[in-house]
C-alpha positions in Angstrom: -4.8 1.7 -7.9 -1.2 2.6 -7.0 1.4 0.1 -6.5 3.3 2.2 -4.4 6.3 2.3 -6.6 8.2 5.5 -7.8 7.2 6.4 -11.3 10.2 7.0 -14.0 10.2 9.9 -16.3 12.4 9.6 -19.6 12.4 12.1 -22.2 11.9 10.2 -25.6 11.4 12.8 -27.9 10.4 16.5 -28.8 7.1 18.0 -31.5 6.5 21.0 -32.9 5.1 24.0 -31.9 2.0 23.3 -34.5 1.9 19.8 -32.7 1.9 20.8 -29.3 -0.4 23.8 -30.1 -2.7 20.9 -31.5 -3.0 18.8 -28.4 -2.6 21.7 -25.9 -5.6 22.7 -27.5 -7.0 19.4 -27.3 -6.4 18.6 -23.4 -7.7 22.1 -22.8 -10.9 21.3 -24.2 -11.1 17.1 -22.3 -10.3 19.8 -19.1 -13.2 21.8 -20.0 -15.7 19.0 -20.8 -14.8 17.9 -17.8 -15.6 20.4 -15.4 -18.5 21.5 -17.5 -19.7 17.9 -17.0 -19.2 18.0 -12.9 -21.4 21.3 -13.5 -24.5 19.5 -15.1 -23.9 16.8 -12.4 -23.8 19.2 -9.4 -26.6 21.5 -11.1 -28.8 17.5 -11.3 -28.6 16.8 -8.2 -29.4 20.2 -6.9 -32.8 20.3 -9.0 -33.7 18.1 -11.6 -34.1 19.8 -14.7 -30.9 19.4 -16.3 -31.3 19.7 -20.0 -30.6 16.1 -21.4 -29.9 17.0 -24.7 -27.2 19.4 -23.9 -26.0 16.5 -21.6 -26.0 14.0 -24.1 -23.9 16.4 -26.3 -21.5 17.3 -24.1 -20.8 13.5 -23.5 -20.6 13.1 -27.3 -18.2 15.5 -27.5 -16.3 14.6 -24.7 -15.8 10.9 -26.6 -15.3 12.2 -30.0 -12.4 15.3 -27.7 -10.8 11.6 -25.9 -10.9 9.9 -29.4 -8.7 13.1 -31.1 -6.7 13.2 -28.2 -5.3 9.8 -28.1 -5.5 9.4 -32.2 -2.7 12.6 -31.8 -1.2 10.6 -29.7 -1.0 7.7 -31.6 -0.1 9.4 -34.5 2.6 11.1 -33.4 4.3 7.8 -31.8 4.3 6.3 -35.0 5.9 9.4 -36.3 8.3 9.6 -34.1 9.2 6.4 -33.4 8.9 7.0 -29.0 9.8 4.6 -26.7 6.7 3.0 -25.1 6.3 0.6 -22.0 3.6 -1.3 -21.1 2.3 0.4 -18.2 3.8 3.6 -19.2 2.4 6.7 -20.6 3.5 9.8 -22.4 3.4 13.4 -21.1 4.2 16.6 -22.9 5.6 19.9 -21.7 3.8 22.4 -23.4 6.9 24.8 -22.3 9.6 23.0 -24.4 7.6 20.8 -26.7 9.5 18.0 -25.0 7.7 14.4 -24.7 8.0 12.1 -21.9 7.5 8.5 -21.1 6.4 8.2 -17.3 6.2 4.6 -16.0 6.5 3.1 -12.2 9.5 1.6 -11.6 10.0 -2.3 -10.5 8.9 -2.5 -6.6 
């Protein structure tokens, strides 16, 4: 839920190209998941013969894509040393390799 509030965005830092490859590659795949996901769902509720096993592995992979994703991440803030908020999160422009610290500012 939204506080209403503009959000802030503050450039704290810059990867490489091999690091933004990494988790360009990495959000590509949580995007795919996630509309192959809606897919599955849309394709269940239409009839019901959704292969669970292929569900349940696309779920599994979707939490093991989410876990690589945020350990890169984490990683890379430790590297780097970013500014963090609480509240706040980072963003990356795949264009410039530039990262970004988005947070709402006070109300």
């Amino acid at each position: 839920m939204s506080c209403g509030c503009e959000k802030k965005l503050e450039k704290v830092g810059q990867v490489t190209s091999e690091e933004r490859d990494e988790i360009q590659r990495l959000y590509n795949r949580k995007m795919s998941l996630k509309e192959l996901v809606m897919v599955l769902q849309e394709n269940s509720a239409q009839n019901s013969q959704v292969d669970d096993a292929m569900y349940e592995k696309v779920v599994q992979d979707i939490s093991d894509t989410n876990q690589n994703f945020q350990g890169w991440w984490d990683l890379m803030a430790q590297k780097y040393h970013w500014k963090n908020i609480h509240g706040g999160h980072w963003r990356i422009d795949f264009n410039t390799c530039d990262i970004f610290l988005e947070y709402p500012t006070e109300c």
